[in-house]
C-alpha positions in Angstrom: 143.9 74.6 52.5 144.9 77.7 51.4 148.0 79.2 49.3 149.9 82.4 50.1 153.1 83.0 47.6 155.7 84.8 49.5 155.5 88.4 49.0 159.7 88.8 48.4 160.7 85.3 47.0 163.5 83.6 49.2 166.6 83.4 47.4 166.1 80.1 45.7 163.3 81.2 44.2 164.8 84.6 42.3 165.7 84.8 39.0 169.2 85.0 37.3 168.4 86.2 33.9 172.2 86.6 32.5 174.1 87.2 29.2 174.6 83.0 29.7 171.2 82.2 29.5 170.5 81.1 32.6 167.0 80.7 33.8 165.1 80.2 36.9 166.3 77.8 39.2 163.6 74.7 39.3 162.7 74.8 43.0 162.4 71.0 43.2 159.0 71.3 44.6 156.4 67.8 43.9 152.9 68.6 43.1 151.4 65.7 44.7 149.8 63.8 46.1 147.2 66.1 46.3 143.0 65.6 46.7 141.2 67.6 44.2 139.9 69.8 46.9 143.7 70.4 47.7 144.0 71.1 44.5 141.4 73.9 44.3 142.7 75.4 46.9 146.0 75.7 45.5 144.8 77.1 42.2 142.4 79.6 43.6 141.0 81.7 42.0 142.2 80.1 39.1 141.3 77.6 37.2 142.6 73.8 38.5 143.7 72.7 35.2 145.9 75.7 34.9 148.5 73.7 37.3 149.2 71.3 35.1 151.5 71.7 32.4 149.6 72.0 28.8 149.6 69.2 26.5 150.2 69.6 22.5 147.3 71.2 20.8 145.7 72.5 24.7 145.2 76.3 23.8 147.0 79.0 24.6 146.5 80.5 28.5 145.6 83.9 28.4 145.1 86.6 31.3 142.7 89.3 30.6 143.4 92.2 33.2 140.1 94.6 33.4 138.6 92.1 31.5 135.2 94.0 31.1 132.5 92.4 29.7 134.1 90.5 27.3 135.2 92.8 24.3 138.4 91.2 24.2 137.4 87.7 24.2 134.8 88.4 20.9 138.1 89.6 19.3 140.1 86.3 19.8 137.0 84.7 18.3 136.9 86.4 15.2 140.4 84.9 14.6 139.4 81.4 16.2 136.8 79.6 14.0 136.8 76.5 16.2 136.9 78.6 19.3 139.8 75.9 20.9 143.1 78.2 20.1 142.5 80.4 23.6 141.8 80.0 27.2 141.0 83.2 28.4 140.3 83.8 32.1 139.6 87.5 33.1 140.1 89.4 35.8 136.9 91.7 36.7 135.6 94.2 39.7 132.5 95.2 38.1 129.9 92.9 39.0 127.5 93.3 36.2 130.2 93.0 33.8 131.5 89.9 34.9 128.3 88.9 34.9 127.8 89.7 30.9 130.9 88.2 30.0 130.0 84.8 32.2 126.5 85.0 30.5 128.3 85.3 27.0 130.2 82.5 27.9 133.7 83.7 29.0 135.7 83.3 32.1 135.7 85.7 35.0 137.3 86.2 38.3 135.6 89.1 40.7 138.0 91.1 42.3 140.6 93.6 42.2 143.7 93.0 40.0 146.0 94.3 43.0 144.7 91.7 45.2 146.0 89.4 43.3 149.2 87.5 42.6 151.1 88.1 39.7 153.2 85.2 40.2 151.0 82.9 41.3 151.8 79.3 40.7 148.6 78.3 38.5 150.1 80.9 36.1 153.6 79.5 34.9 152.5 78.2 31.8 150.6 81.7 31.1 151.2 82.7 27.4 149.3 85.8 26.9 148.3 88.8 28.7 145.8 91.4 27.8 145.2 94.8 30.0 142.5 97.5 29.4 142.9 99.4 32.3 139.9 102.5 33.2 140.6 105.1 30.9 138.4 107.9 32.7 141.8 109.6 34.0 142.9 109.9 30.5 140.5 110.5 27.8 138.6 113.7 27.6 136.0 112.7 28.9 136.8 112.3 32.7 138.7 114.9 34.3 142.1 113.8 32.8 144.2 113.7 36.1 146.7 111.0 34.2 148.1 114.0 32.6 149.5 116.1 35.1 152.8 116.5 35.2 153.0 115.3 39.4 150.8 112.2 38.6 153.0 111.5 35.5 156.3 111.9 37.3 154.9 109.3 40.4 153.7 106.5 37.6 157.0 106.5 35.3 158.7 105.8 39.4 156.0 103.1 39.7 157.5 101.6 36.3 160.7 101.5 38.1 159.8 100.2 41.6 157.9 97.3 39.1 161.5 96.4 37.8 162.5 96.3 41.7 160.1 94.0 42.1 160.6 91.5 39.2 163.8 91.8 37.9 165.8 93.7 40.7 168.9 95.3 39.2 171.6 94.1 36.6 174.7 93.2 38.7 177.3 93.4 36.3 180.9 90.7 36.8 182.6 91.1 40.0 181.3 91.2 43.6 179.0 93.8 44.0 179.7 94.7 48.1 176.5 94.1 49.0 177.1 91.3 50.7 173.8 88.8 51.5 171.7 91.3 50.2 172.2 90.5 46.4 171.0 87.4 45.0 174.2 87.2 42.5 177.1 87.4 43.9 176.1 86.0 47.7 174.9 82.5 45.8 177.7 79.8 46.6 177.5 78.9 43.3 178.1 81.9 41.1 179.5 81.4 38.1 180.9 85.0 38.1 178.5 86.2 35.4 176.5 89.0 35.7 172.6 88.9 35.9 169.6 90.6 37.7 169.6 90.2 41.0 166.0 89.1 41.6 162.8 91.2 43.6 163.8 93.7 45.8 160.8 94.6 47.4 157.0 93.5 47.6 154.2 94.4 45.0 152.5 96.6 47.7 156.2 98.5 47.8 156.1 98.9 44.3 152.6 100.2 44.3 153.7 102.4 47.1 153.8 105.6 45.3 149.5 105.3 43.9 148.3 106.3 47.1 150.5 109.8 46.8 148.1 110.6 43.0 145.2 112.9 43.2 143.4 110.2 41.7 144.0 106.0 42.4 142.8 104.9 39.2 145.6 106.7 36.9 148.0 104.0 38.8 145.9 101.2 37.5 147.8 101.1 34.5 151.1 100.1 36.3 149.7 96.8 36.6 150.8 96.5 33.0 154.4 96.5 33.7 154.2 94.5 37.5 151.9 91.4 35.8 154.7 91.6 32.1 157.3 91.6 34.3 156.6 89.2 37.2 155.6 86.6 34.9 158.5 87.0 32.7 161.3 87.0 35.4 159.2 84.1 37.7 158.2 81.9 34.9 159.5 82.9 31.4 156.7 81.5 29.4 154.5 84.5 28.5 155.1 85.3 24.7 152.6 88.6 23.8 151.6 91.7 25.6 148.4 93.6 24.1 147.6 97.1 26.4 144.5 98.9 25.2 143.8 102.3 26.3 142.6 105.7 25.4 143.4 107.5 22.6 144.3 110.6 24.9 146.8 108.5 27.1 150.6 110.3 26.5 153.1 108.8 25.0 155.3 109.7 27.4 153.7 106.5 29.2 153.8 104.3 26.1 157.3 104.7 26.0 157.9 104.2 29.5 156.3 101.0 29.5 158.4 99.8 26.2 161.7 100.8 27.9 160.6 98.4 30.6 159.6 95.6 28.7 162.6 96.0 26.7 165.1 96.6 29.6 163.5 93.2 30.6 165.0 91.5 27.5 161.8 91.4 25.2 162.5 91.5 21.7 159.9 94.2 20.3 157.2 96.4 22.2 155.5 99.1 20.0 152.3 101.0 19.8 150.0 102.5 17.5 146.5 104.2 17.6 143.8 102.4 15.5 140.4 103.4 14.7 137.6 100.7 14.3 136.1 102.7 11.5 138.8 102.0 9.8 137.6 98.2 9.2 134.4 98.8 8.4 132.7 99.7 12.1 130.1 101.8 12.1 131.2 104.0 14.6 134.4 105.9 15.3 136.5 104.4 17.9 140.0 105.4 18.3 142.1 104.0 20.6 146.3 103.5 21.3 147.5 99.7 21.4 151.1 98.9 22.7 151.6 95.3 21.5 154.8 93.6 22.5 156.5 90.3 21.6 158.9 88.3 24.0 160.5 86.1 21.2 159.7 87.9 18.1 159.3 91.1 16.3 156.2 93.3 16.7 154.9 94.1 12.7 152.8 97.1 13.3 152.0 97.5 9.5 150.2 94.1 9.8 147.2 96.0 11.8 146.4 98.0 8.7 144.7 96.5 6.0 146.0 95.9 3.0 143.0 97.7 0.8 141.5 100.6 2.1 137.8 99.8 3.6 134.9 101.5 2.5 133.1 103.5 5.6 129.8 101.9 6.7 127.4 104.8 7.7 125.2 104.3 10.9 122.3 104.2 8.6 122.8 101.9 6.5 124.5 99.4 9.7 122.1 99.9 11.9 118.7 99.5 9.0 117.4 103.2 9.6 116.0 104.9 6.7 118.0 107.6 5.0 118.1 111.8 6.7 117.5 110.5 10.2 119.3 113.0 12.6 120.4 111.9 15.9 120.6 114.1 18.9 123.2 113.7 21.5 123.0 116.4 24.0 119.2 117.5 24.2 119.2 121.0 23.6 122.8 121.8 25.3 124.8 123.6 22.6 129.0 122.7 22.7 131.3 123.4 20.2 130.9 120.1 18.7 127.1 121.0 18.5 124.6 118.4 19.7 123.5 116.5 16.4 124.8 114.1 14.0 123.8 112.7 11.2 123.0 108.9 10.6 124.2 108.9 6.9 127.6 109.0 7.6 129.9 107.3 10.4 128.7 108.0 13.6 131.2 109.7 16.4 132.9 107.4 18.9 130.2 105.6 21.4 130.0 106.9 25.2 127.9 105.6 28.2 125.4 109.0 26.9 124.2 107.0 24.3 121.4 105.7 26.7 119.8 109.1 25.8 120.5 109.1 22.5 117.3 110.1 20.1 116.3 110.7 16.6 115.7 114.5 16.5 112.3 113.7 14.2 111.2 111.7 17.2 112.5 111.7 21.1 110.6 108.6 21.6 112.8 106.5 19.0 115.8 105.9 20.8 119.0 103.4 20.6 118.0 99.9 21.7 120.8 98.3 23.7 121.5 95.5 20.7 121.6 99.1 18.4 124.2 100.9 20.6 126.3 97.0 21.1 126.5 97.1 17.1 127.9 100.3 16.8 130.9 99.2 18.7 131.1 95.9 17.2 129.7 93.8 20.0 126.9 91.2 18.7 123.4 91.9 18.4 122.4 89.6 21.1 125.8 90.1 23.7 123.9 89.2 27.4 124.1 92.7 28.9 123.7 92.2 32.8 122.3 95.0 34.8 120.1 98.5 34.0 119.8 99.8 30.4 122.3 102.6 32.1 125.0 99.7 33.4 124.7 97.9 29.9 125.1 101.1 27.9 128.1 102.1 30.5 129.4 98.3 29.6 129.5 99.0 25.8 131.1 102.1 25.8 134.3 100.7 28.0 134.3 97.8 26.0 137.5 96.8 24.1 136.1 96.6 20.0 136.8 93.3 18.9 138.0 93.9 15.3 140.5 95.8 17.4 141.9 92.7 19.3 141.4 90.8 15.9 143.7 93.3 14.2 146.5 93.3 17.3 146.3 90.2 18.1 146.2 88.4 14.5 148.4 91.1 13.1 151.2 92.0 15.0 151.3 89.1 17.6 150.2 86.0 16.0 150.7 86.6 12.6 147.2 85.4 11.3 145.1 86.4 8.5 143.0 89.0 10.1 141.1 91.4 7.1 138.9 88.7 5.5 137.6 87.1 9.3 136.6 90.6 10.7 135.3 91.5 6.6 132.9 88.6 7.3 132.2 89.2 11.2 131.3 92.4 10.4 129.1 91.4 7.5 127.3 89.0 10.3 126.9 91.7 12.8 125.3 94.2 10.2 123.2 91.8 8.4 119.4 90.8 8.4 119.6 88.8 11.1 121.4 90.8 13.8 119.2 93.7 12.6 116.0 91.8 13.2 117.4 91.4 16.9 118.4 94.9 17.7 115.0 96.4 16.4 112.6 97.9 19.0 110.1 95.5 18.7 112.1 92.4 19.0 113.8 93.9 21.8 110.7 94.8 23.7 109.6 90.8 23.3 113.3 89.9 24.7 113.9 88.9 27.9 115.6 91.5 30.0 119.4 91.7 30.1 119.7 90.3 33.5 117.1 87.1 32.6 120.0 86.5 30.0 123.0 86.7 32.3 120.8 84.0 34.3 121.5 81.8 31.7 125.0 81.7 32.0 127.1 79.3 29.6 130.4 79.1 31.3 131.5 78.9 35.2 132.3 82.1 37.4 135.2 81.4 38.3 135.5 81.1 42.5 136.7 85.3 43.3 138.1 86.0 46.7 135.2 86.9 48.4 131.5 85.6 47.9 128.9 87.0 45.5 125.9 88.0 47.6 125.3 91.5 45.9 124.5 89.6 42.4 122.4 87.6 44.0 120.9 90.6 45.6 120.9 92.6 42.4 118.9 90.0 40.9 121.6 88.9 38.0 120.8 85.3 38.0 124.4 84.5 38.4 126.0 82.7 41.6 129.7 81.3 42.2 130.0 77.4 41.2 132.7 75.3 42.0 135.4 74.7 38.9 134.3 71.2 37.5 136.6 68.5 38.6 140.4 68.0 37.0 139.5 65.2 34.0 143.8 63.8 34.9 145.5 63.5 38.3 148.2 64.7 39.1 
């Protein structure tokens, strides 16, 4: 059995989101009876349990767009000492990614957001969603194609054409003239109220205008506004949006996506660019959140901590002895020259830091666990893949006192300074150290040995996994266990 939501809802399905109040009409469907195979299959890929309603105390359903390898998830730990306040599932293409965050214990469907759903009916009690879409287009690293003006101009239309797709248009009191084409006025049973109208057109029509961008990926970041959207109009229940991205990414684009969010009757959707060293990391890594709040006010000042932190030198994080030099570009000269010291806060991380050496010796180079702890990420995080793929992983990663500080801060209101003081303490003591150093790396098992000892399912993705089983990741597709209630 398989499950195919309708691309343009029919009209008993669209939304009528009015001054009044009024909600989405209940369709009247009955879930049941079903088989638990049926069941699967209608959830797919998701998880089966996510079909049912929760019950008091379940934890909060979260989608993690571009999920990575699981940066975002070791944020919402931090915050969650019992680890039962969040149930994240992640949306992935990178296989050996996925395969690090399965390892690590986290949640992961393999595929393409765009082929997937945004309104699919395993996600109506979906609380939470959290994008970090590729950032190549806009940081200064990658070629920057996000900030031409043509590219620009075609993604603030795909923010439009997303509103098409969700929300329609506002159709104010009085018949519009548009006969059976608007979902208002047309409805027997109008009230005379005004309201949006309901989807428009298709996703793939609202996504229409990517193709037309001298580079794809710069329209990944549309998915932010189609998923925020489509889950607000078709179910209502998703309370927080948290978007990280580059530092370099215009705010043209932040504001575009607010406007949308707020046009869409949010209450609060703001942004700010935080760097990790700021908490104690030690590492630079700045980058732009836009954090948004269907119900309640976004506090951006809750993100900064209330003392300033004292900055943590590579050094004395990472156990190296004092004067050590590290050099980051061989013997390439740029204007930022090609050497840093370790006695201070090292520059932000990058995939380069595979080559990474201490100029008194090319042989002593970053270990993996070294280069993981300079963005945060535990000693012993289950990279999957090459020493290239894990060091790629790590520098795309989203820093988890990051998420600690959005998340706690501004969305959920928790306590967030003391619980990354002491992660961080963890991270940077003895312990972790004794992991990340050369030797006790070299008597490790290889990263992709751990990601074959995987704690958590991989989640069923929409095709099957032969090339990690060919790439020798240990890690295969297993069916979800069964539902523990009927339906």
């Amino acid at each position: 059995m398989t499950y195919r939501y309708p691309e343009v809802p029919p009209r008993s399905f669209r939304p009528r989101l009015s001054t009044a109040g009024d909600l989405w009409p209940d369709e009247g469907a009955q879930m049941g009876p079903w088989t638990h195979d049926e069941l699967v299959a209608l959830a797919h890929p998701w998880p089966v349990t996510w079909l049912f309603p929760p019950k008091a105390g379940d934890p909060q359903r979260v989608v993690n767009l571009f999920a990575g390898p699981g940066g975002w998830e070791t944020g919402l730990r931090i915050l969650d000492e019992g680890g039962t306040a969040f149930d994240v599932v992640g949306v992935e293409l990178a296989p050996n990614a996925a395969a690090t965050a399965v390892a690590a214990g986290h949640q992961r469907i393999v595929c393409d957001v765009r082929s997937l759903d945004p309104v699919h009916p395993a996600l109506r009690y979906v609380e939470g969603l959290m994008v970090s879409a590729p950032c190549q287009v806009w940081s200064p690293a990658g070629k920057r194609q996000g900030r031409e003006d043509a590219n620009l101009d075609l993604l603030i239309d795909t923010f439009d054409l997303a509103c098409e797709a969700t929300f329609g248009h506002y159709h104010d009191s009085g018949e519009c003239g548009d006969g059976d084409s608007c979902g208002i006025c047309s409805d027997p049973e109008w009230d005379q109220y005004g309201g949006f109208t309901g989807p428009l057109i298709s996703f793939e029509e609202a996504r229409s205008l990517i193709p037309q961008m001298s580079d794809e990926r710069v329209g990944l970041i549309a998915e932010t506004v189609i998923w925020s959207l489509a889950l607000t109009a078709r179910y209502d229940n998703l309370l927080w949006l948290a978007m990280e991205q580059s530092a370099a990414l215009p705010e043209r684009v932040l504001s575009e996506i607010a406007i949308e969010l707020e046009c869409a009757d949010w209450c609060s959707a703001k942004y700010q660019w935080l760097d990790a060293a700021d908490v104690g990391v030690a590492a630079h890594r700045r980058r732009v959140y836009l954090v948004a709040g269907r119900h309640h006010f976004v506090d951006l000042a809750a993100m900064d901590p209330v003392e300033p932190v004292a900055p943590r030198t590579l050094a004395g994080a990472l156990g190296w002895p004092e004067g050590v030099r590290v050099n980051t570009r061989g013997v390439r000269k740029t204007s930022g020259g090609n050497e840093f010291s370790a006695d201070r806060t090292a520059p932000g991380t990058t995939s380069k830091i595979r080559g990474w050496y201490w100029t008194s010796d090319k042989d002593r180079r970053y270990t993996v666990p070294e280069a993981a702890l300079t963005v945060a990420m535990p000693a012993d995080h289950p990279w999957a893949g090459s020493r290239s793929s894990a060091c790629q992983q790590l520098a795309d990663v989203a820093c988890p006192t990051e998420v600690a500080r959005v998340v706690g801060g501004a969305i959920l209101n928790k306590k967030w300074e003391e619980r990354v003081a002491d992660y961080l303490a963890e991270i940077y003591g003895p312990s972790s150290l004794a992991l990340a150093a050369p030797a006790a790396v070299l008597a490790a098992t290889t990263p992709r040995a751990a990601a074959a000892g995987a704690v958590s399912e991989m989640l069923p993705g929409l095709a099957d996994w032969p090339g990690l089983v060919a790439q020798g990741t240990g890690v295969t597709a297993r069916r979800p266990a069964p539902a523990k209630r009927s339906p």
